[in-house]
C-alpha positions as CSV (number, residue, x, y, z in Angstrom):
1,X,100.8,10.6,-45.3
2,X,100.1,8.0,-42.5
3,X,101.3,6.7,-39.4
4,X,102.5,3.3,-39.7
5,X,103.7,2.3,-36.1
6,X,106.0,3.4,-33.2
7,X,108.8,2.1,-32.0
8,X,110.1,2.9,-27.9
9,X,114.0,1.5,-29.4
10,X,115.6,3.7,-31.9
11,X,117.5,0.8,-33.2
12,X,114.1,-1.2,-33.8
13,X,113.2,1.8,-36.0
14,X,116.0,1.9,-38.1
15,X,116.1,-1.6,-38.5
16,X,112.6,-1.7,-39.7
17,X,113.3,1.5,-41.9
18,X,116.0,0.3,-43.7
19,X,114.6,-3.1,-44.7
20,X,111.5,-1.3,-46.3
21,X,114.1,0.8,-48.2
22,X,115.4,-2.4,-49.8
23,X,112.0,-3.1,-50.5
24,X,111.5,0.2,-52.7
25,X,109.3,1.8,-50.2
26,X,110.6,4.6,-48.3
27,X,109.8,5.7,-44.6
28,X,110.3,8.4,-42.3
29,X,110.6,8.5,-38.7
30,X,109.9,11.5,-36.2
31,X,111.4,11.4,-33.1
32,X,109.1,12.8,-29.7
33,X,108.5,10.5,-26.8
34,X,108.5,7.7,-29.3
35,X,110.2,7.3,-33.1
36,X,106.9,7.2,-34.9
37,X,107.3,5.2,-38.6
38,X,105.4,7.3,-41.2
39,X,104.5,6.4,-44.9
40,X,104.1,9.3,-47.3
41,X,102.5,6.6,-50.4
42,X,99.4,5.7,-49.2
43,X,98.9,3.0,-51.8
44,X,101.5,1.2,-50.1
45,X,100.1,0.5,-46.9
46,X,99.1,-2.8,-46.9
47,X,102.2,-3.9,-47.9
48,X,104.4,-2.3,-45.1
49,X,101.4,-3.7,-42.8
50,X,102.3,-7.0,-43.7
51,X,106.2,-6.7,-43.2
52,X,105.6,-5.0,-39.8
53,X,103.8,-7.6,-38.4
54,X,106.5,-9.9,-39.4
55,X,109.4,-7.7,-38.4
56,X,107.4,-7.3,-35.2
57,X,107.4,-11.6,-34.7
58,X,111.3,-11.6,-34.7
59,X,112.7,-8.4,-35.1
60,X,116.1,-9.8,-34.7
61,X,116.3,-12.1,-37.7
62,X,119.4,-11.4,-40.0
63,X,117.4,-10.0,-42.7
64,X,116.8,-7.1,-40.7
65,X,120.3,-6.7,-39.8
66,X,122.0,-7.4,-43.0
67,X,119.3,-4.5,-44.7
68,X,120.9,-1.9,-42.3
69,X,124.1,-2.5,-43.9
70,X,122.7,-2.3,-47.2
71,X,120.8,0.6,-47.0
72,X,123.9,3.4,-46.0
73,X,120.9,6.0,-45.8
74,X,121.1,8.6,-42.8
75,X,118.0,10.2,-43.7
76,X,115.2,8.3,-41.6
77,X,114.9,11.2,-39.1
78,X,116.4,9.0,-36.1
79,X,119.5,10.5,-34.6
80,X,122.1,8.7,-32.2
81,X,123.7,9.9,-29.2
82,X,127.6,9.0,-29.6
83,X,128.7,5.6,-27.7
84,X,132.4,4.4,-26.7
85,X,133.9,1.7,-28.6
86,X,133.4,-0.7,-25.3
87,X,129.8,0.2,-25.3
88,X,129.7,-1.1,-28.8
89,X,131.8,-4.2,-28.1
90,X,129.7,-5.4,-24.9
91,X,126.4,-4.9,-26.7
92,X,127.2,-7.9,-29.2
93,X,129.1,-10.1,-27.0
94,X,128.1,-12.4,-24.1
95,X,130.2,-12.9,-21.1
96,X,131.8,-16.1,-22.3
97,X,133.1,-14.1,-25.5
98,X,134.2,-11.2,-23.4
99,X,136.0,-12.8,-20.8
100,X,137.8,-15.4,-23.5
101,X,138.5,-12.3,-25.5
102,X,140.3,-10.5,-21.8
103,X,142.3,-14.2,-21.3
104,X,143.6,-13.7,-24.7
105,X,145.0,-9.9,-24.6
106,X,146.3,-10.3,-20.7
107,X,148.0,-13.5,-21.7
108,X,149.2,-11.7,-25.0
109,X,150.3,-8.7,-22.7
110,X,152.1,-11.3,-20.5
111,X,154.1,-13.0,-23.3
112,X,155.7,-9.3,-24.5
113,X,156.6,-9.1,-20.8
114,X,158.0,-12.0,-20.1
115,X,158.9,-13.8,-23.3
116,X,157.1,-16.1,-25.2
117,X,158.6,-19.4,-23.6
118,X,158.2,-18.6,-20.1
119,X,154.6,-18.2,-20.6
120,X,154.1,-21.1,-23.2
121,X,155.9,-23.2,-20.6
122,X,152.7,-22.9,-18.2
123,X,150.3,-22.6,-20.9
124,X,150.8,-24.5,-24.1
125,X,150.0,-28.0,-25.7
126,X,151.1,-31.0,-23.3
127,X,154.6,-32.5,-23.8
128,X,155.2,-36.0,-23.6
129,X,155.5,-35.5,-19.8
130,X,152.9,-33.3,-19.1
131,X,149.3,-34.9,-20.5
132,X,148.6,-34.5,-16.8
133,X,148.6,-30.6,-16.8
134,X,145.1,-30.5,-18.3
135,X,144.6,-27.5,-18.5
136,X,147.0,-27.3,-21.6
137,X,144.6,-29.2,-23.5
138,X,143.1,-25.9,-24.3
139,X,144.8,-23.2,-23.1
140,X,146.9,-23.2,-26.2
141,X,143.8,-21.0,-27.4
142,X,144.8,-18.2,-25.5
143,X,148.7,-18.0,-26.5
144,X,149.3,-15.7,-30.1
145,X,152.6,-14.4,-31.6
146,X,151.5,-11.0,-33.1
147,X,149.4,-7.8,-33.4
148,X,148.0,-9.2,-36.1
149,X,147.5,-12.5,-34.6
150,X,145.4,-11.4,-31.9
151,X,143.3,-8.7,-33.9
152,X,142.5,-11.5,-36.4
153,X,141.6,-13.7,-34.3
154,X,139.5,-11.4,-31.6
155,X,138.1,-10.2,-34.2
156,X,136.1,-13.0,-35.7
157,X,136.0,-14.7,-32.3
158,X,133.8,-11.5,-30.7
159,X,131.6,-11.2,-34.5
160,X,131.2,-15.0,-34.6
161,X,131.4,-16.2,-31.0
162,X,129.2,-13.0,-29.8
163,X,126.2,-14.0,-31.9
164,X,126.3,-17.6,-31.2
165,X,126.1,-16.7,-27.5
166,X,123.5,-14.1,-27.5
167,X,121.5,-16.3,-29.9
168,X,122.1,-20.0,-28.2
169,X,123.3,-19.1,-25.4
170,X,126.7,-19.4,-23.6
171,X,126.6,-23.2,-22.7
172,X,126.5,-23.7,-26.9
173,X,129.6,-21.3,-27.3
174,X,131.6,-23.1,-24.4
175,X,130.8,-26.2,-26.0
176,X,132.2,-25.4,-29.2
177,X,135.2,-23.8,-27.6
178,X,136.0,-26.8,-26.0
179,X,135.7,-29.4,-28.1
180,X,137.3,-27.4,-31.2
181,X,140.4,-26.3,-28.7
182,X,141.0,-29.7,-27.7
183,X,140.7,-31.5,-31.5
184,X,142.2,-28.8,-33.5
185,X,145.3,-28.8,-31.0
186,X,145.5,-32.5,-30.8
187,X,145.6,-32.3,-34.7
188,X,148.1,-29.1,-35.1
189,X,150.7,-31.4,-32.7
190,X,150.9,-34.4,-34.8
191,X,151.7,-32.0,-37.2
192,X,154.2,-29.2,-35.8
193,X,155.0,-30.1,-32.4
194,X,153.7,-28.6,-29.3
195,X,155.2,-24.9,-29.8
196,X,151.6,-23.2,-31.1
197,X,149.0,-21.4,-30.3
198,X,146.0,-19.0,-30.9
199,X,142.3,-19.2,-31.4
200,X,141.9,-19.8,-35.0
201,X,141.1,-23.6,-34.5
202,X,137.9,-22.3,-32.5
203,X,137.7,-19.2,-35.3
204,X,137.5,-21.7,-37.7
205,X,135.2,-23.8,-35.9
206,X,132.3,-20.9,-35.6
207,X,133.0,-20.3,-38.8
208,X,132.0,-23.5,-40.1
209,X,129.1,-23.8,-37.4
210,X,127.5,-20.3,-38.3
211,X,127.7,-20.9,-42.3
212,X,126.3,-24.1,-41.9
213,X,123.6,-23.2,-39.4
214,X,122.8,-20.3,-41.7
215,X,122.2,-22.4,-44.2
216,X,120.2,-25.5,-43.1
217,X,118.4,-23.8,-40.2
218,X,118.0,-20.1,-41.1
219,X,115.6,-19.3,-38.4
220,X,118.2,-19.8,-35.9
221,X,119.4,-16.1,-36.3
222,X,123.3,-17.6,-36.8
223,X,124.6,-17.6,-40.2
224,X,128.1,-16.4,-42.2
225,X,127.8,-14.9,-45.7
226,X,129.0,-17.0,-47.9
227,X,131.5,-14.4,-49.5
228,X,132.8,-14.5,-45.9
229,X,133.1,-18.2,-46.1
230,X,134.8,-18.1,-48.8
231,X,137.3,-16.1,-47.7
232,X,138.2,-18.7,-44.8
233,X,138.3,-21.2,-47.7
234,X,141.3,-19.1,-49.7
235,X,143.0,-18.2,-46.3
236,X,143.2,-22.4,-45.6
237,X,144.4,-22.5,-49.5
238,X,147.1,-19.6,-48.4
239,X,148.2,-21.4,-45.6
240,X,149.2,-25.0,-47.2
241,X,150.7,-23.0,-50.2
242,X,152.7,-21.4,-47.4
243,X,151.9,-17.5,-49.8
244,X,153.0,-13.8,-47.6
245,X,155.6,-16.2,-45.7
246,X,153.0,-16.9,-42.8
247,X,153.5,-18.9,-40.4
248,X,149.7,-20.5,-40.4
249,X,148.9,-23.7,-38.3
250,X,146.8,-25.2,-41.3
251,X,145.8,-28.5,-39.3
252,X,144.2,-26.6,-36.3
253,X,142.1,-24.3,-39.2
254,X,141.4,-27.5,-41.5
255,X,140.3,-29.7,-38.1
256,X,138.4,-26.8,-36.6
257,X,136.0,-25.9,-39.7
258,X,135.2,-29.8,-39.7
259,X,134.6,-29.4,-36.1
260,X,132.1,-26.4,-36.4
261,X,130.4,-28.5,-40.3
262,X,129.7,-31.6,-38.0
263,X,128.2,-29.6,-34.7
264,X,126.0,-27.4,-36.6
265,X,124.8,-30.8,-39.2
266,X,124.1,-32.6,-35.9
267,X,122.2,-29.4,-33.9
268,X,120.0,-29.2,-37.5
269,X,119.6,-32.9,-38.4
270,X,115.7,-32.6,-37.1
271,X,114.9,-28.9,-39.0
272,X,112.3,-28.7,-41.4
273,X,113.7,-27.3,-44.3
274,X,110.9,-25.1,-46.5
């Protein structure tokens, strides 16, 4: 047997445990003042040498993340203490995508309150006689029509939006907020009016950005499986055949994934490519 490394964060442990597992080399961890990374085949060492001191250059990188999922194995040695679901949602997200995420449920909370219209009177896409009112020009983001609305959307919004900003930054996230808001609504009235809503054009939008970043620049630490981008392809299909009798506003999703494709091809137009 023979000690490996230690680790101060429990998390970095695991992390580094489970992608070795995927590796076929399995590790233990014992827990004192530190989590201590033990190796019980000796002839392996150099090996798991070599992939620590690359884990140890950029321990964040999605490899690492994605093997956590993959492994399902509980028997490292490390043990957690229990943390509230809050806990869990602040550690991901940045304070652009919690504080969008808090505009969307009190505006939510307001529309079951007051109805609907009254609050898409202040709040949704200008009318012919109100280009004026700015601020509709993206606040149509924040209005949604369902449980199932707002859980969709949130959803993706705090996996997708929460990793751009932690990665990039938040000025990267605003900027795709904005400009994705503004397009995909400008595009969704020319096709339906000005009664609509929600975040899916900016959903779409990260959706787009992350899978292409992923893929051209995979250093950056933002990518989307590609299962999962195929799944935003059939839901876009699902929409225009109008399938389940949803109500689905197919130009904001269509304009906001080519909004997302053409930021991340113009943020990685300069990466070298191995």
């Amino acid at each position: 047997m023979m000690r490996i490394t230690e680790f101060s964060n429990p998390r970095m442990a695991q992390a580094f445990v489970d992608y070795m597992a995927t590796r076929g080399i399995q590790l233990r961890v014992e827990h004192d003042n530190h989590y201590t990374v033990w190796l019980d085949d000796d002839s392996k060492v150099n090996l798991v040498e070599n992939e620590l001191s690359q884990f140890i250059r950029d321990p964040n990188h999605p490899r690492y993340q994605a093997a956590s999922w993959h492994s399902g194995s509980t028997s490292s040695g490390i043990h957690y203490q229990g943390s509230s679901l809050l806990a869990n949602i602040r550690e991901r997200a940045g304070p652009l995508t919690l504080s969008v995420m808090v505009m969307c449920i009190v505006v939510f909370v307001l529309m079951q309150i007051f109805g609907d219209q009254t609050v898409m009177s202040l709040l949704a896409w200008p009318d012919a006689d109100q280009h004026f009112e700015l601020w509709r020009w993206f606040t149509h983001a924040l209005l949604h029509f369902s449980i199932l609305h707002i859980t969709f959307n949130l959803m993706w919004w705090w996996y997708l939006g929460g990793a751009v900003e932690k990665r990039l930054g938040s000025g990267k996230l605003f900027v795709i907020l904005l400009i994705s808001a503004l397009l995909s609504g400008w595009m969704q009235s020319k096709y339906s009016g000005v009664m609509f809503g929600g975040l899916s054009g900016a959903v779409y939008a990260l959706m787009g950005y992350a899978w292409l970043r992923g893929e051209r620049d995979p250093q950056s630490g933002i990518y989307l499986e590609r299962g999962l981008m195929a799944f935003a392809v059939v839901w876009l299909v699902v929409g225009y055949m109008g399938w389940f009798g949803l109500s689905i506003a197919n130009a904001a999703h269509v304009t906001g994934l080519l909004v997302g494709l053409a930021m991340a091809f113009v943020d990685t137009r300069h990466v070298k490519r191995s």
